[in-house]
C-alpha positions in Angstrom: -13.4 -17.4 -17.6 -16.9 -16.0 -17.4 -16.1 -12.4 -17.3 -14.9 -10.7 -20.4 -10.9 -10.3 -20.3 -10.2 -6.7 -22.6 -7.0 -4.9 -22.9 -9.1 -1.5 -21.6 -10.3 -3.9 -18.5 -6.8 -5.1 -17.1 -4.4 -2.2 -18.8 -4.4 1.2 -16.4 -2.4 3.1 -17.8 0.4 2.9 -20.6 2.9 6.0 -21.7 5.6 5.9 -23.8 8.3 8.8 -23.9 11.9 9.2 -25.3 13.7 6.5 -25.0 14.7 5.4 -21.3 14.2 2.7 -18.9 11.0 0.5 -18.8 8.6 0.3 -15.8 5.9 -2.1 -15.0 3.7 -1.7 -12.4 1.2 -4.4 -11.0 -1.6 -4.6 -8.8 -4.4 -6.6 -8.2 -2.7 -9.8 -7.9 -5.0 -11.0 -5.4 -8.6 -9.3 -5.8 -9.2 -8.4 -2.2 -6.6 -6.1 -2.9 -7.7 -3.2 -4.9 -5.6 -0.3 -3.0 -2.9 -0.8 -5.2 -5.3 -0.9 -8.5 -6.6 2.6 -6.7 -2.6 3.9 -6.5 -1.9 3.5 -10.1 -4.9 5.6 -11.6 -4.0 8.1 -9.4 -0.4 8.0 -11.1 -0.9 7.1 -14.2 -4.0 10.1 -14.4 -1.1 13.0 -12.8 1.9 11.8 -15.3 3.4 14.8 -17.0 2.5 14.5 -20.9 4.9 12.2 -22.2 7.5 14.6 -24.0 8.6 14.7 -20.0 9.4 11.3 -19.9 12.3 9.1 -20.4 11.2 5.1 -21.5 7.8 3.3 -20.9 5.4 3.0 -18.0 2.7 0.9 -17.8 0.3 -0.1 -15.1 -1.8 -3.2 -15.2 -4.7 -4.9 -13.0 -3.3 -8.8 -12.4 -5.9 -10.2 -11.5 -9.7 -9.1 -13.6 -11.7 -12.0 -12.6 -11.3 -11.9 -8.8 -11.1 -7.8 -8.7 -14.4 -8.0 -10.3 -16.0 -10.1 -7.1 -14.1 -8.9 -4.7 -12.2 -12.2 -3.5 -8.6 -12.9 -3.2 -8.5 -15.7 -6.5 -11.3 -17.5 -7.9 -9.8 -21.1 -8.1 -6.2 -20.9 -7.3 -3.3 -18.2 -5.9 -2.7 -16.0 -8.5 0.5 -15.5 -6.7 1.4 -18.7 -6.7 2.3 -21.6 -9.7 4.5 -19.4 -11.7 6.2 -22.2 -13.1 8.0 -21.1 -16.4 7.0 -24.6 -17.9 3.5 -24.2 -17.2 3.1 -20.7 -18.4 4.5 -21.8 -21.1 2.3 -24.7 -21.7 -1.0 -23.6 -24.2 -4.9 -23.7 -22.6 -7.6 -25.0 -23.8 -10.4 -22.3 -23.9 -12.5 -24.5 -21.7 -9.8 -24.8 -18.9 -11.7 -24.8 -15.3 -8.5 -22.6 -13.7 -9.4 -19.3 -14.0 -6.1 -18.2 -12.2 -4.4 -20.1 -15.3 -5.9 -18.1 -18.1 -5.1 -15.2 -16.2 -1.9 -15.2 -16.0 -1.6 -15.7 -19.5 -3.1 -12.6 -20.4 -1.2 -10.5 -17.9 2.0 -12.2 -19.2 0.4 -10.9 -22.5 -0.3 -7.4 -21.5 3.3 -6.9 -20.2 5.1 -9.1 -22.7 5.4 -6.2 -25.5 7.0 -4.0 -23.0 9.6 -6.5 -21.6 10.6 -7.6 -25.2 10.7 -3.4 -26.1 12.6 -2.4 -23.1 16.6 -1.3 -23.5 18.1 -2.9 -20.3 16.6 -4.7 -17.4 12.9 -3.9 -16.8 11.7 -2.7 -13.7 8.7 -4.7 -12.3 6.8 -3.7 -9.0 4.1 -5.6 -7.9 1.6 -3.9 -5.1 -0.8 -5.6 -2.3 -1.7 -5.2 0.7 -2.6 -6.9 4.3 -5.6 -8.4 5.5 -4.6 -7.4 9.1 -3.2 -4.0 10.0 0.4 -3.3 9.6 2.6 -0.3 8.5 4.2 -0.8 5.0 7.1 -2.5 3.7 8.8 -3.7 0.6 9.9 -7.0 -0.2 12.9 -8.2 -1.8 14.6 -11.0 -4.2 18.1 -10.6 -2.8 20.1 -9.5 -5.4 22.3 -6.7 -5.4 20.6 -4.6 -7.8 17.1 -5.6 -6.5 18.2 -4.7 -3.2 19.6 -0.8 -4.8 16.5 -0.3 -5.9 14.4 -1.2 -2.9 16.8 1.5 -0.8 15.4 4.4 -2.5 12.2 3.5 -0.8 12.4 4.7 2.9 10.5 1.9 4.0 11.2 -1.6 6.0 12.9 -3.8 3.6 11.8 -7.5 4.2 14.1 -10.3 2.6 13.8 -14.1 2.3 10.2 -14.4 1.3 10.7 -15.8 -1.6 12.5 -18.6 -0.5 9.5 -19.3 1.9 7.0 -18.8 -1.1 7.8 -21.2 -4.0 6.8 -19.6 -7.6 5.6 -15.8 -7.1 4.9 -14.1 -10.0 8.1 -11.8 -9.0 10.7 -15.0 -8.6 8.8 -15.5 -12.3 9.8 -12.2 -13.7 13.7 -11.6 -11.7 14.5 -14.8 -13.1 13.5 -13.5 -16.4 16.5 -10.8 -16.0 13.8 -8.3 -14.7 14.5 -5.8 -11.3 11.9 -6.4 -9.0 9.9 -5.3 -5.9 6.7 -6.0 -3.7 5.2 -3.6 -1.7 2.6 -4.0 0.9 0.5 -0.7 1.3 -1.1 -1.3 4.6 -4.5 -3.1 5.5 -6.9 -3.8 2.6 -9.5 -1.5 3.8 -7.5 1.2 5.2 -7.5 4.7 2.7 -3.8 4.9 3.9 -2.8 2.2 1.8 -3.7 4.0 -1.0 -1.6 6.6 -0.1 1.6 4.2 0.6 1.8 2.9 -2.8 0.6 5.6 -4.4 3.6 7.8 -2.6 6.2 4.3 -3.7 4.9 4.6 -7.3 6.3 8.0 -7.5 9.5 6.9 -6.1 10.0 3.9 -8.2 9.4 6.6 -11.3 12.5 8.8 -10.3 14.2 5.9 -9.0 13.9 4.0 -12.8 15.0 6.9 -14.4 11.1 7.7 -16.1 10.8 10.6 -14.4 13.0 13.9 -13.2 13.4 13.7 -9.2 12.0 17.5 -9.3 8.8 16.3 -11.0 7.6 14.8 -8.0 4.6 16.0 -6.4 4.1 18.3 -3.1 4.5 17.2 -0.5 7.5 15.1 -0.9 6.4 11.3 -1.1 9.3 10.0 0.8 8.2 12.4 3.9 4.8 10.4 4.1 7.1 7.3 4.0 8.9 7.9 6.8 6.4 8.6 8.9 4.4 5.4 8.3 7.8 3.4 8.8 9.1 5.6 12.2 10.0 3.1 14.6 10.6 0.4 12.7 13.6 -1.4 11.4 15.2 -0.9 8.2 15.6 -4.2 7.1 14.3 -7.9 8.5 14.8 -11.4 7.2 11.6 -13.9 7.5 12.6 -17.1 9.7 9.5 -18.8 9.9 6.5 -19.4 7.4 3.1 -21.0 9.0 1.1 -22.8 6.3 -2.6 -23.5 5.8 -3.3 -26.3 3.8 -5.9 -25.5 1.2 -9.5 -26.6 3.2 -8.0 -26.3 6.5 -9.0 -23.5 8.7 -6.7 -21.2 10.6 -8.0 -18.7 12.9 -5.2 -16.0 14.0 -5.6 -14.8 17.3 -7.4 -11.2 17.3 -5.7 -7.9 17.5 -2.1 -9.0 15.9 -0.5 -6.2 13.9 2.4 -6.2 11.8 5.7 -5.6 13.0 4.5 -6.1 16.4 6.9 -8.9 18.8 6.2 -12.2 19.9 7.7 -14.7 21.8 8.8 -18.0 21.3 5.7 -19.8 22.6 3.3 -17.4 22.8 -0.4 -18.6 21.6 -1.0 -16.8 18.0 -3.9 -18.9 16.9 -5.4 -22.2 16.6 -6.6 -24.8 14.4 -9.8 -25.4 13.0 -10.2 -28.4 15.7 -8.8 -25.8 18.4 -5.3 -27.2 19.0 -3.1 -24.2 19.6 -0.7 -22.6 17.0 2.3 -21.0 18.7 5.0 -19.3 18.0 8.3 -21.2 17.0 10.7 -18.1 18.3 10.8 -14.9 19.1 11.0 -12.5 16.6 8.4 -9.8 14.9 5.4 -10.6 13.2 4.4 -10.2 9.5 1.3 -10.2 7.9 -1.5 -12.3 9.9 -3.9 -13.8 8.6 -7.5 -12.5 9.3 -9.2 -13.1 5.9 -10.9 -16.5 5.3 -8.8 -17.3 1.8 -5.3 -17.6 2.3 -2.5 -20.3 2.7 -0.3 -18.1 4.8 -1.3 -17.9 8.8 1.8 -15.3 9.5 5.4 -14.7 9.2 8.1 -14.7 11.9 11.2 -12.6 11.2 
């Protein structure tokens, strides 16, 4: 890595109260993504002093390398390769993967508080879209995932993870942890900002850190429903469309998320210009109008 990994760099925040549940928040995964990085100072600077609190929150930047330049990763997915095996596996310091070395040192930033916490951590992990789309949580499907998620009046979308093979979330539920993504909005857009700042302070009273009267005027959950009226409460993905890495995609212009297609319908094309349609009808999730990226679009 070129750029200098410190604690003060990738740690946002970190408060420890009485004794309680553990919280994790992430963001910056991908390094295009910086709303999320944006959401958690906010928090993390308005938390009442910590005599308030019940447990441990702390907020991180995943990604420092790629944050720092502004791209989505340097030389790999961050969100991607989260084989337990692998992580495990030691680095030498002159390793070309800059993804690789940094997701050791977010696994080390986080560890402490995993190893400290008193039942099942809570781990949410924040990004957003390159194209624009209203936003949504995602879920591991498991009961208790799914509880949590519910407190968060948002569309609830299930099944990416068995589209997406080793996520830095399938990493840490298997690990025993609760977890949940949440997609903000568009990359660029100021709203997104104010979407996960507005699920941070849900996931607080939610997890127990914080009383449910501390939350702030107005109500978080009122600024929720508003950027999920209309929508459904709860879609499973069907349909994944891949990019190779060095292949180019180009997604047809003006796509938004949520927004339905039908089964053959042109939604982009090919490097070489040989259509891309859609395999059924359904809604669409996240397209793909960034140039890095192994994910064209979603069909639920």
């Amino acid at each position: 890595m070129t750029e200098t990994d410190t604690a003060t760099e990738r740690i946002l925040g970190h408060v420890r109260g009485e004794p309680g549940p553990t919280l994790i928040f992430v963001a910056g995964l991908h390094g295009n993504e910086p709303a999320g990085v944006e959401a958690l100072a906010r928090v993390m600077d308005r938390l009442p002093d910590p005599g308030a609190l019940r447990g441990e929150v702390l907020a991180v930047r995943g990604n420092v390398t790629a944050l720092a330049r502004g791209v989505r990763y340097v030389d790999s997915d961050m969100n991607r390769e989260w084989w337990p095996e692998a992580i495990a596996a030691p680095l030498p310091d002159d390793h070309p993967i800059t993804e690789d070395h940094e997701r050791r040192a977010l696994l080390a930033a986080i560890e402490p508080a995993l190893r400290r916490a008193d039942g099942p951590p809570v781990v949410i992990d924040f990004h957003t879209t390159s194209g624009d789309s209203p936003p949504f949580v995602t879920v591991g499907d498991t009961l208790r995932n799914r509880r949590f998620a519910q407190s968060v009046p948002l569309p609830m979308v299930l099944g990416l993870e068995e589209r997406l093979a080793a996520t830095f979330l399938e990493y840490i539920n298997n690990r025993g942890c609760i977890t949940m993504g949440c997609e903000g909005g568009r990359h660029d857009d100021p709203g997104a900002v104010d979407h996960l700042e507005a699920v941070a302070w849900i996931a607080l009273a939610t997890a127990g850190v914080l009383d449910p009267a501390s939350l702030p005027n107005p109500d978080p959950r009122t600024l929720l429903r508003g950027a999920a009226r209309g929508r459904p409460r709860a879609v499973e993905i069907r349909h994944r469309h891949h990019v190779p890495r060095g292949r180019t995609f180009i997604m047809e212009p003006g796509f938004r998320g949520f927004e339905r297609v039908d089964a053959g319908q042109r939604l982009g094309a090919w490097g070489d210009g040989r259509p891309v349609i859609a395999p059924e009808s359904g809604r669409l999730l996240m397209p793909l109008y960034q140039e890095q990226g192994e994910d064209g679009f979603f069909v639920t």
